[in-house]
C-alpha positions as a printed Julia matrix, in Angstrom:
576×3 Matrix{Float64}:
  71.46   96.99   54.42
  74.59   99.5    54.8
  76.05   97.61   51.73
  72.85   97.98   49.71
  73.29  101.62   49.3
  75.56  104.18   49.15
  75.54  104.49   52.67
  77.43  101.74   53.24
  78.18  101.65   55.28
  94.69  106.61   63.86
  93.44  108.06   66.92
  93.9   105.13   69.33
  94.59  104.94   72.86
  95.82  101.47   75.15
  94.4   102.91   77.98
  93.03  106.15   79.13
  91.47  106.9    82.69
  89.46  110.25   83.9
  87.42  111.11   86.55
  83.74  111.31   85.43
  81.05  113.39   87.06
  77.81  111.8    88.11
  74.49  113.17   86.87
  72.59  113.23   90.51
  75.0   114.99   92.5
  77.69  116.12   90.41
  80.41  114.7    92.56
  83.67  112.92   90.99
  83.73  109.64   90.71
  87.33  108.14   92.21
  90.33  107.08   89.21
  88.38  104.73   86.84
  90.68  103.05   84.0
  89.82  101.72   80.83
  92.12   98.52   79.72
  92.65   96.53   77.39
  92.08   92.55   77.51
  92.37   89.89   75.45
  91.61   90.63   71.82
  88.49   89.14   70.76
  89.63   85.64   68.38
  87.47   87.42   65.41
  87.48   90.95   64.3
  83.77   92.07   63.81
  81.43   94.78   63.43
  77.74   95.12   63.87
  77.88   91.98   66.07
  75.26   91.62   68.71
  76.35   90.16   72.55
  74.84   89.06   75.73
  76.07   87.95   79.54
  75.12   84.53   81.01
  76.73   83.39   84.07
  79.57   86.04   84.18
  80.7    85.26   80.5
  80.41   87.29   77.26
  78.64   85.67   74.25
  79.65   87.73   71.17
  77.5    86.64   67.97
  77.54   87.12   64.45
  78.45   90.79   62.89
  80.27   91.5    59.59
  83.9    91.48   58.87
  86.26   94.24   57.35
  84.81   95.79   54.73
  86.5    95.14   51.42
  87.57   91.27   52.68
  87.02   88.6    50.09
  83.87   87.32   49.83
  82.98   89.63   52.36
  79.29   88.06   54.18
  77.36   88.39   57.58
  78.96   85.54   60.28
  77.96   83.15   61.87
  81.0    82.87   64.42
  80.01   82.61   68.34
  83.02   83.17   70.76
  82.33   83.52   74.66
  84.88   85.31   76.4
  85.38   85.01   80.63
  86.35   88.29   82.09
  87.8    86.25   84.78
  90.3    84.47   83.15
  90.65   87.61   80.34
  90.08   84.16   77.93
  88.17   83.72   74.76
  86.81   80.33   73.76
  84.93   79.67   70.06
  81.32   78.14   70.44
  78.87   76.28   68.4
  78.02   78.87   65.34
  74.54   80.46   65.13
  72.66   78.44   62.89
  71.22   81.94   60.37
  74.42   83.96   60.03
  73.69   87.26   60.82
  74.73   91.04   61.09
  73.55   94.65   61.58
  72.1    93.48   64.97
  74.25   95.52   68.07
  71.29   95.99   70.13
  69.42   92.54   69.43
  69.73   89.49   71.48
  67.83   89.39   74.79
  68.55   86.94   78.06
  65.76   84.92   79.87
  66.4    82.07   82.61
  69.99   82.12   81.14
  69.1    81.28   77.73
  70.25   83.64   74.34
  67.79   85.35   72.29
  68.94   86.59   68.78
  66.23   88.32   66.7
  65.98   89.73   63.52
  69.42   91.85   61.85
  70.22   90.98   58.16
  71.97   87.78   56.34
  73.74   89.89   53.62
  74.27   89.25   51.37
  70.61   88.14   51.57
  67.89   89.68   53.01
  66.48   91.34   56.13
  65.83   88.83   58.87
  62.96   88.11   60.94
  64.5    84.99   62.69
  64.84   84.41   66.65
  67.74   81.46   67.37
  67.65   80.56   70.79
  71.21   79.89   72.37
  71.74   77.48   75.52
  75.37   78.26   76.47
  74.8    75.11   79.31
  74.79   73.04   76.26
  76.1    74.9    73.61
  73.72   74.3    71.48
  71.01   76.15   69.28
  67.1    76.45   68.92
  65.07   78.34   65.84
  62.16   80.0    67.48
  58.77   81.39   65.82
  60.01   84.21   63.81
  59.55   87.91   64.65
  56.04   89.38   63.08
  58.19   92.41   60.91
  61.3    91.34   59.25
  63.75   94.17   60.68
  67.28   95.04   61.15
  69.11   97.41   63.71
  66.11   96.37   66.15
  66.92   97.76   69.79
  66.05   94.57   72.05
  65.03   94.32   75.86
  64.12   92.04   78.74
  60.92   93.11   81.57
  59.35   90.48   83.11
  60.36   88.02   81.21
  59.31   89.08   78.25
  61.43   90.62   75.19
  60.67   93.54   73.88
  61.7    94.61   69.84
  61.89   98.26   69.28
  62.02  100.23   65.74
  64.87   98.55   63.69
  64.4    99.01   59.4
  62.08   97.11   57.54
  64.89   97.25   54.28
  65.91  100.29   53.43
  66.46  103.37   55.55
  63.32  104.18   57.02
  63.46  104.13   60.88
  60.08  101.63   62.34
  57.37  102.89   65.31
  56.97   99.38   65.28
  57.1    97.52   69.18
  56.47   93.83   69.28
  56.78   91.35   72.49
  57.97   87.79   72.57
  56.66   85.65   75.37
  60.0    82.66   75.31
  57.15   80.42   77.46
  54.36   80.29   75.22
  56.42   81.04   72.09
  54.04   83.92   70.82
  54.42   87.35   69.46
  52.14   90.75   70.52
  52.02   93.77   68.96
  52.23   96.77   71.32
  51.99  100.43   71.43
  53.98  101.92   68.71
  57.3   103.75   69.49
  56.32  108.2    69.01
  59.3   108.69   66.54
  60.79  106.06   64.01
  64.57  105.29   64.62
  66.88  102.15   63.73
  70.21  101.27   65.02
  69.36  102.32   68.94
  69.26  100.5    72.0
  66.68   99.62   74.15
  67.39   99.48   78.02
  65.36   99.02   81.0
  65.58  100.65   84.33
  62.79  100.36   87.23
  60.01   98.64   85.0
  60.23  101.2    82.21
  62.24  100.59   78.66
  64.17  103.4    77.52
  64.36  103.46   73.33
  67.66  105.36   73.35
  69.08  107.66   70.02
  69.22  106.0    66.58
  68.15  107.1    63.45
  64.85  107.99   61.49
  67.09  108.07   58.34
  70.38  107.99   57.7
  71.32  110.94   59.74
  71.13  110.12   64.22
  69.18  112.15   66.49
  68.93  112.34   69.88
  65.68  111.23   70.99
  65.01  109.52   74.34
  61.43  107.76   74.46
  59.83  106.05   77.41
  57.54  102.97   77.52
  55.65  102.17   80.56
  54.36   98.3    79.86
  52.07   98.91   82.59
  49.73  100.86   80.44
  51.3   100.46   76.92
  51.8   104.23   76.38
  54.91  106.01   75.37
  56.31  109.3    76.41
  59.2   111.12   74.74
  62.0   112.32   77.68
  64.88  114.9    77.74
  66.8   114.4    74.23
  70.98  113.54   74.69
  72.82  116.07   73.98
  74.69  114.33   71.55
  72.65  112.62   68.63
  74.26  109.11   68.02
  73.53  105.45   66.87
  74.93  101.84   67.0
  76.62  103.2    69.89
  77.56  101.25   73.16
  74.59  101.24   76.01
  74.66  100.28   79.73
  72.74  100.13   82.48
  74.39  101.06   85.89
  73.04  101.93   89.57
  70.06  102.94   87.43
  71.65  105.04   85.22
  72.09  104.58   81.66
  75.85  105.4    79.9
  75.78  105.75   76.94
  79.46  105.94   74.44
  80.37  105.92   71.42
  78.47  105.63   68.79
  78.35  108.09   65.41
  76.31  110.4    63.61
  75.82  108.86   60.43
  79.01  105.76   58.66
  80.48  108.64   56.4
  81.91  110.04   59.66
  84.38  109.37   62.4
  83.0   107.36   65.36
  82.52  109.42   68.28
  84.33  109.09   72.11
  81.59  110.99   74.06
  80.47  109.38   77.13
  77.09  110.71   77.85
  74.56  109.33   81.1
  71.35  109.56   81.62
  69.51  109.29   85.22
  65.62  108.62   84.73
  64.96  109.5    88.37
  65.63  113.38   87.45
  65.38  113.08   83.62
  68.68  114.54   83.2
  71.31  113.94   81.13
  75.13  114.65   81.09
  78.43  114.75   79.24
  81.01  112.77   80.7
  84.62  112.15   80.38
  85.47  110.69   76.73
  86.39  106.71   76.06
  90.26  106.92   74.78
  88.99  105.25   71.47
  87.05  106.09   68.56
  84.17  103.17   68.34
  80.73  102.39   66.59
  78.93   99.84   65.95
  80.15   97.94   68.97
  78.59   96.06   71.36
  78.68   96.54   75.19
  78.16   94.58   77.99
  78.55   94.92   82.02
  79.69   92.2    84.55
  80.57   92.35   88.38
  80.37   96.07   87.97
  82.54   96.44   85.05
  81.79   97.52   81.36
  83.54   95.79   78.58
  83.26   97.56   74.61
  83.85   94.84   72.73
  84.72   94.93   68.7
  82.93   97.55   66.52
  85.0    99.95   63.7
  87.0   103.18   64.4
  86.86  104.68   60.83
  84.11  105.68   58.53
  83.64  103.46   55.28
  85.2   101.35   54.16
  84.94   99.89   57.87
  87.69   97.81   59.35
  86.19   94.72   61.96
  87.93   95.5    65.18
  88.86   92.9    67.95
  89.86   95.02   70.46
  88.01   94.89   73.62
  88.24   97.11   76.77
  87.31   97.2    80.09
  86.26  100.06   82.77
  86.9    99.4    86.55
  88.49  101.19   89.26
  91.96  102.29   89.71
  92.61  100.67   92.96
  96.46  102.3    93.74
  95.36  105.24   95.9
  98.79  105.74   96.6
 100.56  105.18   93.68
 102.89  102.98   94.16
 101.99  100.68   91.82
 100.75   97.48   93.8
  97.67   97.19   95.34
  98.5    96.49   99.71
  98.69   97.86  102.88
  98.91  101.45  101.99
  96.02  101.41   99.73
  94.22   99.57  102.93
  95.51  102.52  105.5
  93.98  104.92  103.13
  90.74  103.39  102.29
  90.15  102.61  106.37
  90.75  106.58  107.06
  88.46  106.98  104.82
  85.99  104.65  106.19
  82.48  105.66  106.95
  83.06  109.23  104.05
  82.14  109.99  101.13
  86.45  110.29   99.71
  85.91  109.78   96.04
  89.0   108.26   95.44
  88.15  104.94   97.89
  84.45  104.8    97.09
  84.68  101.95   94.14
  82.01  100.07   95.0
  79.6    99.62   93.17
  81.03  101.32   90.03
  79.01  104.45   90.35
  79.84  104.44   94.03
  77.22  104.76   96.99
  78.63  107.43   98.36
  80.11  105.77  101.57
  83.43  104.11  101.81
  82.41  100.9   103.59
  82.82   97.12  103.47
  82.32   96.86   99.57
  84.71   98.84   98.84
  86.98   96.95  101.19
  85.6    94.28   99.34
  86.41   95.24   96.02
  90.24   96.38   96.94
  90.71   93.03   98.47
  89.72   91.16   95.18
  93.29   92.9    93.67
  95.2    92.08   97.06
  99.05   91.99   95.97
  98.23   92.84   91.75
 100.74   95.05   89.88
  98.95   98.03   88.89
  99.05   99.29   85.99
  98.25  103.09   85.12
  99.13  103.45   81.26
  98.22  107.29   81.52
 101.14  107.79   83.31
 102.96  108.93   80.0
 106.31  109.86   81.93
 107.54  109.04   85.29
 110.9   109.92   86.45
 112.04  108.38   89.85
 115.03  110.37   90.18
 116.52  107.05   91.84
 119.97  106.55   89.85
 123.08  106.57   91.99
 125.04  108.27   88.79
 124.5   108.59   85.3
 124.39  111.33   83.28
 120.65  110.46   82.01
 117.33  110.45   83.89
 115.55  107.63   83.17
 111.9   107.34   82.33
 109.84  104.37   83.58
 106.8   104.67   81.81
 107.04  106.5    78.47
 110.88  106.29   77.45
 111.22  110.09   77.51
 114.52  109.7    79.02
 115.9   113.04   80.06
 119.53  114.33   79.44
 121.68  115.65   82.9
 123.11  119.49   81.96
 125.33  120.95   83.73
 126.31  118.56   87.08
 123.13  117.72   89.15
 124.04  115.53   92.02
 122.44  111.75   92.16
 121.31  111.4    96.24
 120.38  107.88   96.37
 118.91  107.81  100.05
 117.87  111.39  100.19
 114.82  111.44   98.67
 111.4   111.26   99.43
 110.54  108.49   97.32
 114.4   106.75   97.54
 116.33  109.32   95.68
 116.19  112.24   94.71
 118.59  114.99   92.62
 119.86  117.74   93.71
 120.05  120.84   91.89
 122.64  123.91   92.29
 120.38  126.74   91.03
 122.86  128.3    89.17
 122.66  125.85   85.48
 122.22  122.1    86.66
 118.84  121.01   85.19
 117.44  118.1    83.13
 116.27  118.42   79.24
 113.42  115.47   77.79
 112.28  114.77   74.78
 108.5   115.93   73.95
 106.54  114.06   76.31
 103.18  116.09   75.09
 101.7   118.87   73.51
  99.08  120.79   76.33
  96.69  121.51   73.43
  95.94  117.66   72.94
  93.43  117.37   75.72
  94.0   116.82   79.84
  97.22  116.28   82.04
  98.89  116.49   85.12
 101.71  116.72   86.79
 102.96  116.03   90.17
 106.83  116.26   91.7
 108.07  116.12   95.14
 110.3   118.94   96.12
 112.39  120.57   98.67
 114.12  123.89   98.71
 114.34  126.39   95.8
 113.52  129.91   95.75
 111.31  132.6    94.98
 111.28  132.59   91.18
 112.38  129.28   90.78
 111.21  126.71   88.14
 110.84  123.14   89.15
 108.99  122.37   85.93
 108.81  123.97   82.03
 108.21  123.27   78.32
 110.91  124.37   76.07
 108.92  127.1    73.62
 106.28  126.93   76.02
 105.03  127.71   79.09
 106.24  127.26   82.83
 104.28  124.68   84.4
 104.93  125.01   87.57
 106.96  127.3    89.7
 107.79  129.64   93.08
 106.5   132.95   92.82
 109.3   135.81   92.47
 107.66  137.29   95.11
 106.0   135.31   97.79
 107.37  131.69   96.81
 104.3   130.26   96.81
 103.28  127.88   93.79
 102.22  128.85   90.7
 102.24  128.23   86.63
 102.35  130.23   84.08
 100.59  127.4    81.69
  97.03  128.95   80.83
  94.17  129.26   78.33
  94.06  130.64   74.82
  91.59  133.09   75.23
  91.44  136.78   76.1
  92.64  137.93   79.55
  93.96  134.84   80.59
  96.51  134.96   83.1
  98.98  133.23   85.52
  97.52  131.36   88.15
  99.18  131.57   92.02
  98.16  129.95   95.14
  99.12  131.13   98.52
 100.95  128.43   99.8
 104.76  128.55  100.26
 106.84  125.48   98.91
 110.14  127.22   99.62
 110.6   126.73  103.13
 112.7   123.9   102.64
 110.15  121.09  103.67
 109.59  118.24  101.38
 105.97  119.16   99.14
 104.3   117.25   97.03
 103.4   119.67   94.35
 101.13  119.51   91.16
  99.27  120.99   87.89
  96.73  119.51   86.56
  94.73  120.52   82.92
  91.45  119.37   82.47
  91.02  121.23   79.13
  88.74  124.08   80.93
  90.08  124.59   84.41
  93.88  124.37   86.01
  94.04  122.98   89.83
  97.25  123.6    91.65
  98.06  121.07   94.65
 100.43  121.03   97.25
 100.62  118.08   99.36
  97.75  116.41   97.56
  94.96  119.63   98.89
  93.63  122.32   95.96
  95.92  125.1    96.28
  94.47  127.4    93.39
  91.76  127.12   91.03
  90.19  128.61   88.25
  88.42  128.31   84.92
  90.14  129.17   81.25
  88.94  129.21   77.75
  90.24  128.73   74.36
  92.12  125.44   75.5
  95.78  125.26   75.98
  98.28  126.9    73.73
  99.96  124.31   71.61
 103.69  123.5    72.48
 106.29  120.56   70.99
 109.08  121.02   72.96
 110.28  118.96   75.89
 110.72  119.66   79.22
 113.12  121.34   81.5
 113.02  119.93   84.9
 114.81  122.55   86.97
 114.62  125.82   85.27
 112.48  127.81   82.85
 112.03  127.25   79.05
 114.79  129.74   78.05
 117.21  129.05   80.43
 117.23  132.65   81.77
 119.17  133.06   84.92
 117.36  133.27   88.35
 115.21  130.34   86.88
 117.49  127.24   87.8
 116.24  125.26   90.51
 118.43  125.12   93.75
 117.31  122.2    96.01
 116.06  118.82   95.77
 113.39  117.08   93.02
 112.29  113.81   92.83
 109.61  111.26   91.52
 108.33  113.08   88.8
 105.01  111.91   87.52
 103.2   112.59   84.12
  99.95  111.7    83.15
  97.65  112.12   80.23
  95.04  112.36   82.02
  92.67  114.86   85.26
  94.69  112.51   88.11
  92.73  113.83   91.14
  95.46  113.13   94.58
């Protein structure tokens, strides 16, 4: 129906990771990533998907807009999380699109209801899919012809919320399908009209989630309580959205994605619901613009799979992502018996960082969590928000090499390579009087969160370990006291330097950082909050690169005279 009317209806990120709070006790969760697997075979948009056995069936949907001979698909492809594999399947019999949110799952068979078979008409067909057999069933049609239905299982029975009849008038209409008899009942109707949500279920109540009445999304939340047929209309999101991506988790429901009408840019705003207090909350952003995806969870783990990033004409994405835990507590880039030490001291607490299990964490580090480390035993890890990360390991050469992001940095002046005098192997020295190291520009603080974190011993009141050429000094000794400090801060009125009171000039080794989450700063020495406060008016734009070793003009008393090594740079809130 999007290509009936008018309506018809790059930012992009590999990977991002943040640390998202939780609704009920707004607590942190621990370093969650979002990757990227295997791209999907086909490119698609408005698909609909479903999870049997551990696997991903991903059905239907509508190709790039603007393709030759453009039409709704038919095109089944199961994809195994496990093996980060996609295999093709037998092809729905009715190809089908504008259907995210409608296919259901009972005793491990596929139900796909309703959408539209542009170029033909509306649907009101239900195919049954056996993925045992790969094979396919036509079952008694749905009552009201509809597309953009919102689809649900309780009790065995599937529900089919709202959808559009034909045009772009959102349906009240709520009708049940019983898979064992075959038969259709009309229930309740929905309070408010909406197509293009999603229907989800947590403890024996269906959730009809966003959508739109219209053209135009709003935010509505309405409850259905089968028990006694009645609706009730619940705390609206704070963000209206539709065709977005919709999970259920430890009884919450996260909602991403998603847009506010197909003239404009898909969103990235996470937002979850918990029905226990009725409350919801913004959350850390998805590093990718995406709408009319669909989304699916297994073992704990969410996957957004296909969908567009760009307002008409719509391209069919392939890309698919996953969301799991960040299992390197200590960072060194494998997953063993350091990551072990750390997650036994923490055994029995509530440390964010080791509670991974199950994704929203239980709020005790105990054997699933061991459980869920041991599944990586021995795996490379993988952060790709570390945008920079200089070891400071050479033995000579005049450059610093970057391991992550290929910001190499440039030797000035004659810093001295100490290969076994580091704290993490080398280290550099520097002679405080004009030895420091220039990069390219590794980022720009007004483009959203980051952190940095550097080990270092000596220097002096004054001092600058880390700064942005044009910019600001990240971090630094105060003139006075010597304690840390940077000079990075908000754009808004009365904003000013932020110092802790901790010393990191007494010529100890200190693992020191700054991290930006776009409306706070958090300094840390040796991995514990050292200072803390709020800003506004977000960071102050800056191109330049860095100077590691003295301030952004060079000035003397600036230059860094001591040791610096494994210098880390994320684009990302990295909590130690």
């Amino acid at each position: 129906m999007k290509r009936a009317s008018s309506y018809r209806t790059t930012v992009f990120w590999w990977v991002v990771a943040g640390s998202i709070l939780l609704a009920s006790g707004g607590s942190a969760w621990a370093d969650f990533v979002w990757t990227q697997k295997a791209d999907m075979p086909t490119g698609r948009w408005t698909q609909t998907s479903a999870v049997v056995n551990d696997k991903i069936y991903v059905i239907g949907g509508y190709p790039s807009e603007g393709t030759p001979g453009e039409a709704a698909l038919s095109v089944v492809e199961e994809y195994d999380p496990a093996a980060n594999a996609w295999t093709r399947k037998a092809d729905m019999p009715t190809a089908r699109c504008d259907f995210n949110a409608s296919s259901a799952v009972v005793d491990g068979k596929i139900y796909v209801i309703g959408g539209t078979t542009y170029p033909g008409p509306v649907s009101s067909a239900v195919e049954e899919y056996d993925p045992a057999t790969d094979t396919w069933t036509r079952k008694t049609d749905m009552p009201t012809p509809r597309w953009s239905v919102g689809t649900c299982v309780l009790d065995g029975k599937i529900y089919a919320i709202g959808g559009y009849p034909g045009g772009w008038t959102g349906l009240r209409t709520v009708e049940m399908y019983d898979p064992v008899t075959g038969t259709w009942a009309r229930k309740a109707d929905m309070p408010l009209g909406v197509g293009m949500l999603s229907a989800r279920v947590v403890r024996g109540k269906i959730y009809a989630i966003g959508g739109r009445p219209g053209v135009h999304s709003e935010p509505w939340m309405q409850e259905y309580d089968p028990a006694t047929d009645t609706w009730t209309r619940k705390a609206d999101m704070p963000i209206d959205t539709s065709q977005m991506g919709a999970v259920v988790l430890g009884d919450k429901i996260v909602v991403f994605g998603g847009w506010e009408w197909s003239m404009n840019y898909p969103y990235t705003t996470v937002q979850m619901y918990d029905p226990e207090v009725g409350i919801w909350t913004k959350e850390a952003d998805v590093p990718f613009l995406r709408a009319a995806l669909t989304a699916e969870v297994v073992n704990d783990r969410i996957y957004a799979i296909g969908g567009t990033d760009t307002p008409h004409p719509c391209p069919a994405l392939s890309t698919v992502f996953e969301f799991g835990p960040l299992l390197d507590f200590d960072g060194d880039w494998v997953v063993g018996i350091e990551d072990l030490v750390i997650l036994i001291d923490s055994w029995g607490t509530d440390d964010l960082r080791c509670d991974i299990a199950p994704l929203l964490g239980d709020g005790r580090v105990d054997v699933l969590d061991l459980e869920a480390l041991m599944s990586s035993w021995g795996q490379t890890v993988d952060d790709p928000t570390l945008i920079a990360h200089y070891r400071l390991d050479e033995a000579e050469s005049h450059i610093a090499a970057d391991s992550a992001g290929g910001y190499d940095g440039t030797l000035s002046g004659e810093p001295l390579w100490q290969p076994e005098g580091g704290q993490v192997g080398g280290a550099l020295r520097f002679d405080g009087l004009d030895d420091y190291v220039a990069t390219p520009r590794v980022l720009n603080p007004a483009d959203g969160p980051f952190s940095v974190f550097a080990w270092v011993k000596g220097g002096g009141p004054g001092q600058v370990i880390l700064s942005q050429e044009g910019g600001a000094t990240w971090l630094c000794a105060d003139p006075v006291t010597g304690c840390l400090m940077t000079e990075l801060k908000g754009t808004g009125r009365d904003m000013r330097t932020l110092c802790s009171e901790t010393v990191v000039t007494d010529g100890d080794w200190h693992r020191i950082g700054l991290v930006w989450d776009g409306d706070s700063r958090t300094l840390y020495v040796d991995d514990a909050v050292a200072a803390q406060d709020t800003q506004s008016g977000g960071a102050a734009a800056c191109s330049g690169g860095l100077h590691l070793g003295c301030g952004s003009d060079q000035a003397p008393g600036t230059f860094f005279a001591g040791l610096i090594d494994d210098v880390r740079i994320y684009s990302r809130a990295v909590k130690p």
